[in-house]
C-alpha positions in Angstrom: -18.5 -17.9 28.7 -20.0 -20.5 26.5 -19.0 -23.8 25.3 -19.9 -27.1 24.8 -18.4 -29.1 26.6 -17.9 -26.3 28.8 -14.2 -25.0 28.8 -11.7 -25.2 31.5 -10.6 -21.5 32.6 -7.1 -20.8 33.6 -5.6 -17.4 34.7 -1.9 -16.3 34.3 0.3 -13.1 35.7 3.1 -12.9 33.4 2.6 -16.4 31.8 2.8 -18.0 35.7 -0.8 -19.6 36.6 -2.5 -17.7 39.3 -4.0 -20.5 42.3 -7.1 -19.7 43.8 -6.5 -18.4 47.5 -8.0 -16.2 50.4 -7.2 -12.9 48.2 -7.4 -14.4 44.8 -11.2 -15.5 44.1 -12.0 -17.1 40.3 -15.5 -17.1 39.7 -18.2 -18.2 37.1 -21.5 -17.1 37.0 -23.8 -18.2 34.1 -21.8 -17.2 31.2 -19.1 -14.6 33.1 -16.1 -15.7 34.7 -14.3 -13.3 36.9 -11.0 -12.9 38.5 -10.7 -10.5 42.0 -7.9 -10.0 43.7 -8.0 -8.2 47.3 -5.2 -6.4 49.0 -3.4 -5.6 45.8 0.3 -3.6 46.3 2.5 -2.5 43.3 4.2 -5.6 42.5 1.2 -7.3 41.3 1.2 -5.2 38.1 2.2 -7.7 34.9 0.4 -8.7 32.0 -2.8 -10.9 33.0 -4.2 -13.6 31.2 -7.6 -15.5 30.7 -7.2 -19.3 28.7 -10.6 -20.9 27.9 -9.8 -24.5 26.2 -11.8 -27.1 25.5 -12.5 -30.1 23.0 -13.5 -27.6 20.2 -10.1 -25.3 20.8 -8.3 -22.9 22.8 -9.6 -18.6 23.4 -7.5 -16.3 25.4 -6.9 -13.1 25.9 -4.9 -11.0 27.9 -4.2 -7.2 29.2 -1.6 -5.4 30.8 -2.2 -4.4 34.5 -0.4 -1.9 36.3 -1.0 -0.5 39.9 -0.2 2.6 41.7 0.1 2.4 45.0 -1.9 -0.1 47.8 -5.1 -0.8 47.9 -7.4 -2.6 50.5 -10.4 -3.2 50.2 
């Protein structure tokens, strides 16, 4: 992701801001920023959202995500 300044990244589960934690990891590397998730169970499906903003404006888009069954990794 590009920018100047550099835009703040946010990410949303059905409009509700997702907080960093042990299982939820939001990185940026260079010009990619990624969201992973670990341990993920049926109830975590929902419509997620990225929101780049900055000086210059706001981007976003956003995907519907639904799970079958657990998963660990």
């Amino acid at each position: 992701m590009t920018g100047k300044p550099e835009p703040e990244v946010k990410w949303f589960r059905d409009e509700k801001e997702l907080a960093p934690s042990f299982k939820v990891k939001m990185i940026k590397t260079e010009e990619v920023v990624t969201l992973t998730i670990s341990g993920v169970t049926e109830k975590m499906s929902g419509v997620y959202k990225v929101v780049a903003t900055n000086s210059a404006g706001t981007a976003q888009h956003s995907a519907p995500v639904t799970v079958k069954g657990n998963f660990y990794i």
